[in-house]
N, C-alpha and C positions, 0 to 999 in steps of 0.2 A: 541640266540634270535637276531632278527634285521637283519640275513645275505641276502645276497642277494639270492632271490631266480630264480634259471635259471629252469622256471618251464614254458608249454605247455597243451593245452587240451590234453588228450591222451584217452580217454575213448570213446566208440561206445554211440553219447546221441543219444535215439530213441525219440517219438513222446510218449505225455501222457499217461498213460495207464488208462484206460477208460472201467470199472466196469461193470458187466452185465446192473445195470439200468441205465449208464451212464451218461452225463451230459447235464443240459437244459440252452442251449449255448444263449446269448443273441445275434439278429443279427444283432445290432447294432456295438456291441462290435464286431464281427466279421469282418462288412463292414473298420471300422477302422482298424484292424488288418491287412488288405489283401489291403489296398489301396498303391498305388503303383505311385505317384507324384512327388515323386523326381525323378533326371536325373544325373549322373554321368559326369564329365566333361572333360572326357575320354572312350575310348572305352575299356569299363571291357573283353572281349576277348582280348584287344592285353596285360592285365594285367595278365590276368590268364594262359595265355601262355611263359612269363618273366619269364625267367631262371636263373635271380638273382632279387633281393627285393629292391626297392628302392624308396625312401621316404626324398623329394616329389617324385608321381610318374610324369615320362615327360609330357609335354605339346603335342609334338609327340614324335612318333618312328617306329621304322619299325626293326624287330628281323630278321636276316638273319638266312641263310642254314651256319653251320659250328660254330668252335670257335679256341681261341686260347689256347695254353696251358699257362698257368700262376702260375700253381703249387708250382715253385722256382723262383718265384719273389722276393726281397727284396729290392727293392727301383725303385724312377719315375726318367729318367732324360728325362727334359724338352729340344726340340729343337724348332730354331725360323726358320721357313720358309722364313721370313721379316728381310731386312739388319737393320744394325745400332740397333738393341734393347737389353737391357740389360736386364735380368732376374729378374720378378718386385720381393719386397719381400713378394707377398699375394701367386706368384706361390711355391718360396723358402719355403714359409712356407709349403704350401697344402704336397710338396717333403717329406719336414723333417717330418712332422705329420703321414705319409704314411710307412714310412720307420722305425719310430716306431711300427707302427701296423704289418707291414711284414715281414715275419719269413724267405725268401727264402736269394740266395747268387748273382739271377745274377737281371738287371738291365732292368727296359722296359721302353723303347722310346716313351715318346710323344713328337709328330710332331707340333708344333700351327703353325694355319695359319691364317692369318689377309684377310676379305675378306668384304666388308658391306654387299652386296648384297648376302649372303648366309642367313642373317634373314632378319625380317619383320624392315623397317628401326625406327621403335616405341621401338624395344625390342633389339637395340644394345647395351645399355649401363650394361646389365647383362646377353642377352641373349648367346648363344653361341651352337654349331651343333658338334656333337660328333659321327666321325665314327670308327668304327671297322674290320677290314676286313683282307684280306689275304695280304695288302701293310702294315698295321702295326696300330696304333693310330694314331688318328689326330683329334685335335681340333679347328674348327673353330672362331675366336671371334674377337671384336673387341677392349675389353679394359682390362684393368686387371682381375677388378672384374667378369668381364662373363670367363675369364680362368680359374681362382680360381673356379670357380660355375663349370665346366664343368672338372674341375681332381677332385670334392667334388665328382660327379656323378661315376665319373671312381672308388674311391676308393671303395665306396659302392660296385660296380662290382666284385671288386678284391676282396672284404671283403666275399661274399654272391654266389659267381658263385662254390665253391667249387672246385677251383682252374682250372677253365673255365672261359675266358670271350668271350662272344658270339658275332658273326658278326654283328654289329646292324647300324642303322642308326638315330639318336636322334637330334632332332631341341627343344629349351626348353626355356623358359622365364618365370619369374612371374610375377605371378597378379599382387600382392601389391606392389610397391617399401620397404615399410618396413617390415622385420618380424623379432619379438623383442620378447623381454623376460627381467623380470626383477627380480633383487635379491634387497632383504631387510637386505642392510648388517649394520644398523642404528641400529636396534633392537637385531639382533645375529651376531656378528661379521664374516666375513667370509678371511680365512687365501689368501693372494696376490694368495700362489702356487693350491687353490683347486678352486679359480675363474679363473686361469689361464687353468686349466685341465677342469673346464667345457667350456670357452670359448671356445676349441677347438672342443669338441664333440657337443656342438653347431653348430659349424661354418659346420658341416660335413652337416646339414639339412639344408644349406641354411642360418639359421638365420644370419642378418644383423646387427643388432640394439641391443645393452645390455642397458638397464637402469638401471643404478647403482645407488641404492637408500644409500646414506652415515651419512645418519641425522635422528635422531629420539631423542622421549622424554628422552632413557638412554643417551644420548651421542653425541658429537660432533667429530665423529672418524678421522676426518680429520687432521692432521697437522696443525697448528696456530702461524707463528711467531709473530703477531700483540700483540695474549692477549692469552698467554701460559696456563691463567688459563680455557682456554677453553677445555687441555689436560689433565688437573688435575684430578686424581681416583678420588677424595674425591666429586666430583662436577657428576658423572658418577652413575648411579644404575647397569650396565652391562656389562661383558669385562673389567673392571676398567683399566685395564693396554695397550688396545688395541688402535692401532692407524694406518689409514694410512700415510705415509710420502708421500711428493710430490715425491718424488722420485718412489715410490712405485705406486701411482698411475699413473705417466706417463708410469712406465713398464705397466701397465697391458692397459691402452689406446693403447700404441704401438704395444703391444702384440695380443690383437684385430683387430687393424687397418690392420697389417698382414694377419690376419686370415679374412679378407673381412667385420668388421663388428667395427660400429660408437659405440662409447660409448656414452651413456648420464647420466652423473653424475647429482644425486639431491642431491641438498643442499634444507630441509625443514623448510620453513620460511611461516609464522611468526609462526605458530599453530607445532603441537609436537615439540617442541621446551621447555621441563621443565627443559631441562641442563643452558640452556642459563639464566633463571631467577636465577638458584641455584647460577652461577659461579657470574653473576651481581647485584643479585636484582632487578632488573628489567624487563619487558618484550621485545620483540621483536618489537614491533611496535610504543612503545613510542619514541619520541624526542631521550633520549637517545639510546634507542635500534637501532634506524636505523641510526645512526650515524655508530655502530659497524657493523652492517648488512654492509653497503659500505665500510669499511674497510676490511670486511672479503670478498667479491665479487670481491674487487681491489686484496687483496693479490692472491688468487684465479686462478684471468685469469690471473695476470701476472705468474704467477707458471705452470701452463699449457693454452700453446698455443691455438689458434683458428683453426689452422692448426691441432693440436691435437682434437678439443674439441672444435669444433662448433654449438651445442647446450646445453645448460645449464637450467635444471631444476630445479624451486623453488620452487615446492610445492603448497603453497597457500590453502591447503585442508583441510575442517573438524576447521575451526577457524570461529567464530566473533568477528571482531574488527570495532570501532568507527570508523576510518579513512582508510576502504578497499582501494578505486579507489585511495587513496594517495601514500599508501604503495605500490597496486600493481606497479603505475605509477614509482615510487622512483625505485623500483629492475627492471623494467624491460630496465628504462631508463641508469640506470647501467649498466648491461648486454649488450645492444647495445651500449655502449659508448665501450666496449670492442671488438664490432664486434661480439657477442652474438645472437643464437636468443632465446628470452628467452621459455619455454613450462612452463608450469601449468595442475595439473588436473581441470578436466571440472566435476563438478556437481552441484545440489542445496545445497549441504553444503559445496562449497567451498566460497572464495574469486571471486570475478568477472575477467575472464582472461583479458588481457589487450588485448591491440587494434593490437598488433604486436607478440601476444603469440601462439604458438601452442598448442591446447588441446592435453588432454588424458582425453577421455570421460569413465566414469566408473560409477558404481551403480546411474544404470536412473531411477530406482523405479520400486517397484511388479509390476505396469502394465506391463512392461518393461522387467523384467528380462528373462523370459523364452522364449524372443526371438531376433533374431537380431534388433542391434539398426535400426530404419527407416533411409534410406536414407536422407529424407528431414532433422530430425536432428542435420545432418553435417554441416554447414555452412560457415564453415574457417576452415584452416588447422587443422587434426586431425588423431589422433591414438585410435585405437579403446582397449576397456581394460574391455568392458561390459558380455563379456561372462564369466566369471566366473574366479573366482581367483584360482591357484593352490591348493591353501591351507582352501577351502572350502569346497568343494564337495569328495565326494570320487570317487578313479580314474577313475575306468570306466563311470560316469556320466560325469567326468572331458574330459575325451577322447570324449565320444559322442559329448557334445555339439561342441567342436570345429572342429570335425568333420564332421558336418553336415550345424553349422552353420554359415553365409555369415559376415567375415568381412565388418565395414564398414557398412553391407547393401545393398553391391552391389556385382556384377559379378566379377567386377577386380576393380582397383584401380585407382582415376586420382590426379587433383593438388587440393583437397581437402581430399580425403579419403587416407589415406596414409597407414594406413595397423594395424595388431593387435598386442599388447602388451602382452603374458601374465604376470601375477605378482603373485610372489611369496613370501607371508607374514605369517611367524611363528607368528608373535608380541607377542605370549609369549617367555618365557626364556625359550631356549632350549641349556641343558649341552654340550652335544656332537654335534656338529654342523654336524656331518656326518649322521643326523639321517635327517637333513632338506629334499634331496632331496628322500628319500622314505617315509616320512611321508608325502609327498605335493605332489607326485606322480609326481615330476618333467619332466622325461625324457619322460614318456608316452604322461604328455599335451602337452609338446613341440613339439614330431614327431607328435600329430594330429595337432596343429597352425600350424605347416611346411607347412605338408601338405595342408591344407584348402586356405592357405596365399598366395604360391606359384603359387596353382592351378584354383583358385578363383572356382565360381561358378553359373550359373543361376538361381541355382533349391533352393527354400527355402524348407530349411530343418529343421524348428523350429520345429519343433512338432517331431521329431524322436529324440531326447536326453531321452523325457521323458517315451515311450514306442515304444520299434523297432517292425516292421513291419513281413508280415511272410517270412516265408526263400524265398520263391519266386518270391518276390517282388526286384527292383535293389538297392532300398537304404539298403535293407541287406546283395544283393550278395556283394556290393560296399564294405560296413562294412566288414564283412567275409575278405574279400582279404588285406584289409589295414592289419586286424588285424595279418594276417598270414605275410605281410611285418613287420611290429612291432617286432614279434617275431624272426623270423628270425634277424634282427640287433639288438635282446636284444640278442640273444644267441653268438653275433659276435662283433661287433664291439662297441658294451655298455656292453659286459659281467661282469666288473670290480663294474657297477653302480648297484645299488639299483633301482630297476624296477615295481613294481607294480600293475602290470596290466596283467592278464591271458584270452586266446581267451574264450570269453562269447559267438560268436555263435553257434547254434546249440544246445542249450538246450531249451526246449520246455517246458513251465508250461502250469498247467487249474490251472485261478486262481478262488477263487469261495468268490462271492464278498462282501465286511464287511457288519458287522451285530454289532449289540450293545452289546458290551463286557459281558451285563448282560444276553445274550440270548445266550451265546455262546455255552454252555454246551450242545444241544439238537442237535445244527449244528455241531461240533465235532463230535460226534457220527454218525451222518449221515455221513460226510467226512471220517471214519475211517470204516465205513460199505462200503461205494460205495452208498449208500441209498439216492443217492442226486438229484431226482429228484424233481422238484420246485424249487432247488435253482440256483440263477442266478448266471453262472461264464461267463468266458472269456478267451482265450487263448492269455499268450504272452511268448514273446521269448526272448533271451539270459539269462545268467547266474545268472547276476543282476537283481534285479528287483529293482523298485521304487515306492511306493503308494505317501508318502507325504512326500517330504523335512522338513526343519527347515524353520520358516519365512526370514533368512535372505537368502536365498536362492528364495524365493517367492513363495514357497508352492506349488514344480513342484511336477510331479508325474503323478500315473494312477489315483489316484481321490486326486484331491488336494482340493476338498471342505468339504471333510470326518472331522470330528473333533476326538480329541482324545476322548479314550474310545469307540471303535470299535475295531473290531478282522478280521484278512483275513486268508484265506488259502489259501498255493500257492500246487501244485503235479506234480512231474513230476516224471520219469521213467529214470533207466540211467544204461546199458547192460554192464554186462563184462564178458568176454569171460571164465575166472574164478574166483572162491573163492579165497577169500584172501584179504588180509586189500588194501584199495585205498586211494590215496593222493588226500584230499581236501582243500580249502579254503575255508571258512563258516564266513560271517559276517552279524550283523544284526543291528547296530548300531555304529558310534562312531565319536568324538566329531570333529570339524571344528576347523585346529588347528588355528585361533585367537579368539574366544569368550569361546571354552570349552566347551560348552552347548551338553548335553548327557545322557543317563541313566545309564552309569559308568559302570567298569571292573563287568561281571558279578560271582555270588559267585560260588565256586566250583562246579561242577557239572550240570551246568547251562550254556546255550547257552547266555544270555545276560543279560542286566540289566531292560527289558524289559518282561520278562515272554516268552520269546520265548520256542517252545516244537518241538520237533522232531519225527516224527514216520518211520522206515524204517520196510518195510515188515511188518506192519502193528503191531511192536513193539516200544516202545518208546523206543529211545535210550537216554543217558547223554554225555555231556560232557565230555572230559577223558582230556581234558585240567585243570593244577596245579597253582592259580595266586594268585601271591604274595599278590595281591592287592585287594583280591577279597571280593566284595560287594561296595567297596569303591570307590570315585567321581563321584558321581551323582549328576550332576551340570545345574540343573533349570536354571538359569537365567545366563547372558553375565558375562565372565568373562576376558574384555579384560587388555592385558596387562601382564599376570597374572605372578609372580613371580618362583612358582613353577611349574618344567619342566613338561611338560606333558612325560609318562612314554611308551616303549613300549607296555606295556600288555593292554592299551588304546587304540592301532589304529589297529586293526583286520588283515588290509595288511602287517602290516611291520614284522609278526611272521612267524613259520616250519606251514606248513601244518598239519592237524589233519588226520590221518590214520582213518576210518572208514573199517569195516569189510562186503563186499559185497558176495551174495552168487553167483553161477554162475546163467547164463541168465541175466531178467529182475528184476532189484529192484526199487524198489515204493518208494520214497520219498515223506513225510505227513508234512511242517512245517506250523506251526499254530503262527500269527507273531502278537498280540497286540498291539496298539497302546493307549501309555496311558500319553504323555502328547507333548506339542510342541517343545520343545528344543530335541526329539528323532528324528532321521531319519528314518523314518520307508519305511524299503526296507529288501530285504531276498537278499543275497547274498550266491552261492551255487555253485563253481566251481569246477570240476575237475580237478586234473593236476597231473605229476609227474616230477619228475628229468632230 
């Protein structure tokens, strides 16, 4: 249970299959179906013709006649065209990381050349032009950081060409100056050497910016020379024994910095902060409290540098207290007494950010949720954290949204809109810490943020998370190709990581649309006959489907105004070439790992905790799946915080595929998905894949 699975669409999916009396299509639901308004911010021929995968994809490029052999490559060595330059350490680094991943014996030459006028003079400071040709490698750029970007490109090449890399020409910049990702290592500790190892396989997409979240209500993980009993188990609900040292936290600053990307460490003040009362008695914002607060902020930045660790996050989130605009005044005026600049998150339940603070704007409210934040919203410096949290959504909704949707709110990035965050929050206790990045679907949301961040975009594309479009429409084909890039660098160069996420194009449902759970018996039957003429459905597509979110999601979906206590059916059709059992993934529920809210492992025999039903070929099948846990955690109402782990057999993606028994040609798949209370997510998940 739990392994990583290196699994692909592999099946022929056809088109609905569609019964003598067939079905009475609403055309409304159709017009929506088939609209075709979003624009790719790239020309999808010169992607679909790319003879390696890579993500982001360029800003331009041009694919020549020929390639080179690269087969027995095992390592980069870096040459400088420009006198007097010493070998920065973000290229040293990209070398060594490259040379871990490559299995061959002899050595390929890149060439850097320092030239301005070979980019746009706006995109020197990351951009950088990459050719390939029959003189060898050669990198164009102008500072460090755009060399690092442009060997992150090449290795991708090396990783995905099948030991080809092809004659190309590649000019490339991003949008956003920042694209970040944050760990919650306050809540579940996370080990120097596995932040170490994702910071790298981060750094391979670009990402620039880690927000290292280090404070939370278990614990004050930090080192403390000032007031030791800050580090005391007995004062701690989590990790008791865990801590980082300054020591430890400068390697991984360094180790980052390397690797092309700023750390911002949070320290959370005044609010999740219940270690602080336990270790003092007292709270954080009192007289006394912020006395300790600038003791702890002095020890801090004299421990790491500004040169290290030039912005400094405090939280400020999720608290009321009497004296806000004093306290935030007090930390922020701290923080730049250090050469600091300070950030805050941005909401209505935070603290008011201060006058010199940069946001992170996050959960704007249901109006809100289901679409990029507005432009106008932005005001002062800010990082965008509003599309959706790792650890909410399940993945493939995780991947669409940011996929589709516009950091920020805009096309590209300027001295306001700085770029997106994502964040990654277990906040419950989680035993195995290795289980964080595929129950949160990490690596998936990241290569979509990459992408989106990097590449910016014109086109709004809020309304395609919640139901994609038909195949022949661009914001599909777009989808389709990322997804086939995804895949390809899960099967290469993330193969080690916990992956989550399998190509959902190409599956075709008729959904036929809710009815009152009390009526449902009569419509069943109709659905299991083909007898369904009068009832209204809809055709949509990919593998996932979505009817209605959970409220803290904001009730996305195909009908998000449906209440519980309705029933849908989804049907789709899906060929094999022959008999013989097929590897699936099947989910229809499960819970958002901080609140828990779900209809819980379902009992033996049983697709879910929800009453889900299955018919293939026009028999109802069971579940052949065996759980430990079964019947058990169905959990109504928020349970954050919560002490005990959530369990594998709880999160639908992180388990083996269930082998179902297909006949040869066409089989009809019948799932009938009830919706019976608000803390379910009601969606049918139905993918093929194998090995």
């Amino acid at each position: 249970m739990f392994r990583t699975l290196f699994l692909m669409a592999c099946l022929s999916l056809a088109a609905p299959h569609v019964w003598a009396a067939g079905y009475d299509y609403v055309p409304q639901a159709d017009a929506a179906y088939r609209q075709d308004t979003w624009t790719s911010p790239h020309d999808l021929a010169l992607e679909s013709e790319a003879p390696v995968s890579l993500i982001p994809f360029p800003q331009q490029v041009k694919w020549g006649r020929g390639s080179m052999d690269v087969s027995n490559i095992g390592s980069l060595k870096p040459v400088y065209d420009f006198p007097h330059h010493k070998i920065c350490a973000t290229v040293l680094a990209a070398c060594k990381d490259a040379a871990a991943q490559l299995k061959g014996s002899q050595s390929l030459t890149v060439r850097f050349i320092r030239d301005s006028k070979a980019l746009p003079s706006e995109h020197l400071s990351e951009g950088y032009k990459l050719v390939i040709n029959k003189k060898g490698v050669h990198i164009t750029a102008c500072t460090d950081s755009a060399r690092f970007n442009g060997l992150q490109t090449l290795r991708q090449m090396l990783a995905t060409g099948n030991g080809k890399l092809p004659y190309c020409e590649i000019t490339d910049w991003p949008a956003f100056k920042h694209r970040g990702y944050m760990q919650d290592c306050g809540r579940n500790f996370r080990s120097v050497e596995r932040i170490k190892q994702e910071l790298a396989l981060a750094s391979l997409l670009k990402i620039n910016t880690f927000h290292w979240h280090l404070t939370d209500y278990p614990a004050w993980h930090i080192q403390c020379k000032a007031y030791p009993q800050l580090n005391d188990p007995k004062h701690r609900t989590r990790d008791l024994n865990d801590t980082y040292t300054y020591d430890q936290i400068r390697e991984v600053i360094r180790f980052a910095k390397e690797r092309n990307i700023t750390v911002i460490p949070e320290l959370d003040m005044p609010g999740h902060s219940a270690y602080f009362e336990r270790a003092f008695g007292f709270k954080m914002h009192t007289e006394q409290g912020m006395k300790i607060v600038g003791d702890l902020l002095d020890e801090f930045c004299k421990e790491i540098p500004k040169e290290l660790c030039p912005i400094i996050h405090f939280g400020a989130d999720e608290v009321r207290i009497p004296n806000a605009a004093q306290f935030v005044g007090f930390v922020t005026k701290k923080l730049q007494s250090h050469g600091r600049t300070p950030m805050q998150w941005a909401s209505h339940r935070d603290l008011p950010v201060g006058e010199h603070s940069l946001e992170q704007r996050w959960g704007e409210g249901a109006d809100l949720v289901a679409k990029s934040i507005p432009k106008d919203r932005i005001t002062r410096r800010a990082f965008d954290s509003t599309m959706g949290y790792a650890n909410l959504f399940d993945p493939a909704l995780l991947v669409r949204r940011y996929f589709f949707m516009r950091p920020c709110g805009v096309e590209c990035g300027d001295s306001l809109r700085l770029g997106p965050i994502i964040c990654i929050w277990p906040d419950g206790k989680v035993d195995n810490k290795e289980y964080i990045p595929g129950m949160c679907a990490m690596w998936p949301g990241l290569m979509a943020m990459a992408e989106r961040a990097w590449k910016g975009g014109a086109a709004d594309g809020d309304h395609l998370p919640l139901e994609m479009t038909a195949a022949e429409t661009t914001a599909t084909k777009a989808f389709s190709l990322f997804e086939k890039r995804m895949q390809t660098l899960r099967r290469t160069m993330y193969a080690a990581e916990d992956f989550p996420v399998w190509a959902e194009s190409g599956v075709t449902w008729t959904v036929v649309e809710p009815v009152a759970t009390k009526d449902a018996a009569p419509v069943r039957e109709k659905v299991l006959q083909g007898k369904v003429d009068g009832l209204k459905a809809r055709r949509a597509l990919g593998a996932n489907l979505y009817f209605r979110t959970r409220p803290d999601t904001g009730y996305l979906g195909m009908y998000p105004s449906t209440k519980p206590g309705h029933t849908v059916w989804a049907v789709t059709t899906i060929d094999a070439k022959q008999a013989g059992p097929q590897k699936f993934m099947l989910g229809f529920d499960a819970p958002a790992r901080s609140n828990r809210r779900y209809t819980g492992v379902p009992k033996n025999g049983e697709w879910s905790g929800c009453g889900t039903r299955i018919w293939l070929n026009g028999k109802e099948i069971k579940n052949p799946r065996t759980y430990q846990l079964a019947g058990q955690n169905n959990h109504p109402g928020n349970a954050w915080n919560f002490e005990k782990p959530l369990d594998p057999e709880e999160i639908w993606w992180v388990q083996e595929p269930i082998e179902i028994e297909l006949q040869k040609g066409t089989n009809t798949f019948i799932i009938e998905q009830p919706y019976v209370g608000e803390h379910q997510s009601w969606g049918v998940s139905l993918i093929p894949v194998k090995e």
